[in-house]
C-alpha positions in Angstrom: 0.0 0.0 0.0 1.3 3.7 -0.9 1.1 6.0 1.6 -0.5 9.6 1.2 2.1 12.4 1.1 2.3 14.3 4.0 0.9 17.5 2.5 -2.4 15.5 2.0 -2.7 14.5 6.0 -5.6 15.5 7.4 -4.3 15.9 11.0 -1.0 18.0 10.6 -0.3 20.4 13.3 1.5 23.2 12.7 3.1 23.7 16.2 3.9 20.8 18.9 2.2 22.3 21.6 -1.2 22.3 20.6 -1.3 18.7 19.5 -3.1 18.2 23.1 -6.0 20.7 22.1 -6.3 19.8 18.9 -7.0 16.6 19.7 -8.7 16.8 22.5 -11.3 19.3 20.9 -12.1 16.6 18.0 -12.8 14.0 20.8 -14.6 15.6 23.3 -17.7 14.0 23.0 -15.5 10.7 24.2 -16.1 9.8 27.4 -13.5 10.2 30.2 -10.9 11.7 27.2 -7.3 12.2 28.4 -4.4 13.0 26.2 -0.9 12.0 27.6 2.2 11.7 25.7 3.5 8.6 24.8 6.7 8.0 22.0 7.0 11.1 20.4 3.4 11.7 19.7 0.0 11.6 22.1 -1.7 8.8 23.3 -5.9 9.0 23.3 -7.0 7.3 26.9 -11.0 6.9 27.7 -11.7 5.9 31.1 -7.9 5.3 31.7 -7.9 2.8 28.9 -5.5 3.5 25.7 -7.4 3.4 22.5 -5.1 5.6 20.1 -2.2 6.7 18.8 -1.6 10.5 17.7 2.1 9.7 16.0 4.4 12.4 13.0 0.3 14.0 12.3 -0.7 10.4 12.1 -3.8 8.9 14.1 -4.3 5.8 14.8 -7.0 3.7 16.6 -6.8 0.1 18.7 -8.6 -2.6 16.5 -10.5 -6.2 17.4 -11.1 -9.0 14.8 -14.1 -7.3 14.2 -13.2 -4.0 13.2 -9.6 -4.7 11.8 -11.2 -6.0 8.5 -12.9 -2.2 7.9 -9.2 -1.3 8.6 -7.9 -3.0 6.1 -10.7 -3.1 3.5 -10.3 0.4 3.5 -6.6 0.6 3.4 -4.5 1.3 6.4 -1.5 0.4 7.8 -0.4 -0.5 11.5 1.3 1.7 13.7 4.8 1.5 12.8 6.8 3.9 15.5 10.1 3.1 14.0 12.0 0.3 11.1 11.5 -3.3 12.2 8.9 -2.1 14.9 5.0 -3.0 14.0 2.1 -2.8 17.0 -0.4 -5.2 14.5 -3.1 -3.6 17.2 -3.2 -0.4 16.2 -3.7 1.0 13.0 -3.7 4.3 10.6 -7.2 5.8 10.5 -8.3 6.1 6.8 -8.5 9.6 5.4 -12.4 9.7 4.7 -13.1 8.7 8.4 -10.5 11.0 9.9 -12.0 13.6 8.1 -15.6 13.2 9.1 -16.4 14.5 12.8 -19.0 12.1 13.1 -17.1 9.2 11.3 -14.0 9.8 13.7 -16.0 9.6 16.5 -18.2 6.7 15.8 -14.5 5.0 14.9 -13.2 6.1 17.9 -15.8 4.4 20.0 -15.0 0.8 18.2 -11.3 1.7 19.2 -12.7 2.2 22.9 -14.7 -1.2 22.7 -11.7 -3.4 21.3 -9.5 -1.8 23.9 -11.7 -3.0 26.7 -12.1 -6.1 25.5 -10.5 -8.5 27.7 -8.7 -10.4 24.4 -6.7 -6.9 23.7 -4.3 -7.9 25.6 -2.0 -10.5 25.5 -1.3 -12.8 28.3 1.9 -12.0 30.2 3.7 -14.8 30.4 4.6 -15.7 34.4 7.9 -15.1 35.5 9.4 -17.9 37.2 10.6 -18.0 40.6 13.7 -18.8 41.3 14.4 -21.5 44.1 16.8 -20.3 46.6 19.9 -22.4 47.2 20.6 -23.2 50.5 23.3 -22.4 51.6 26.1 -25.2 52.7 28.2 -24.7 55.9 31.2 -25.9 56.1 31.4 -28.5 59.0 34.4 -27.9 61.5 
């Protein structure tokens, strides 16, 4: 797939700074919306849950089975913070939805669902413990 240029991104931001209101402004009918940084870019929390990425004027939203198939159908890539480095959970929100308010948001709210679904995460595997060796004494 061919990216678009970067002159054609819908969410470029001029200055740094106001990447938090910008964003936050286009979600605010989310519930519980925070903004925090995260990489180099913004990451989009409801209810203390992470469901997207703000990343170089890029957004991108957490995705299920269900809703990675209108991902791709449409397009998009996953989240790709540097070379080598692909979060297949995540990806690029296509141009016509990140340009409709009401699109984005009804997106967003998928992104919300999939996150907080308890298969978004991966199990952890379990650390094992290490058995302490006792310790000999010499005898005297």
């Amino acid at each position: 797939m061919k990216r678009r240029a970067r002159s054609e991104e819908p969410f470029e931001v001029k200055r740094r700074d106001s990447s938090r209101e910008w964003l936050e402004e286009r979600f605010a009918a989310l519930p519980d919306l925070d903004v925090r940084r995260l990489f180099s870019g913004a990451g989009l929390y409801s209810a203390d849950v992470i469901f997207g990425i703000y990343f170089r004027g890029r957004l991108y939203f957490k995705v299920d089975a269900t809703s990675a198939d209108d991902f791709l159908a449409r397009g998009a890539e996953p989240f790709c913070p540097r070379p080598g480095q692909t979060l297949g959970r995540y990806y690029e929100v296509p141009p016509d939805v990140a340009d409709d308010d009401d699109e984005r948001l009804a997106w967003a709210r998928r992104a919300i669902v999939a996150a907080q679904s308890p298969t978004s995460r991966a199990p952890r595997k379990k650390k094992k413990k290490k058995k302490k060796k006792k310790r000999r004494t010499a005898k005297r």
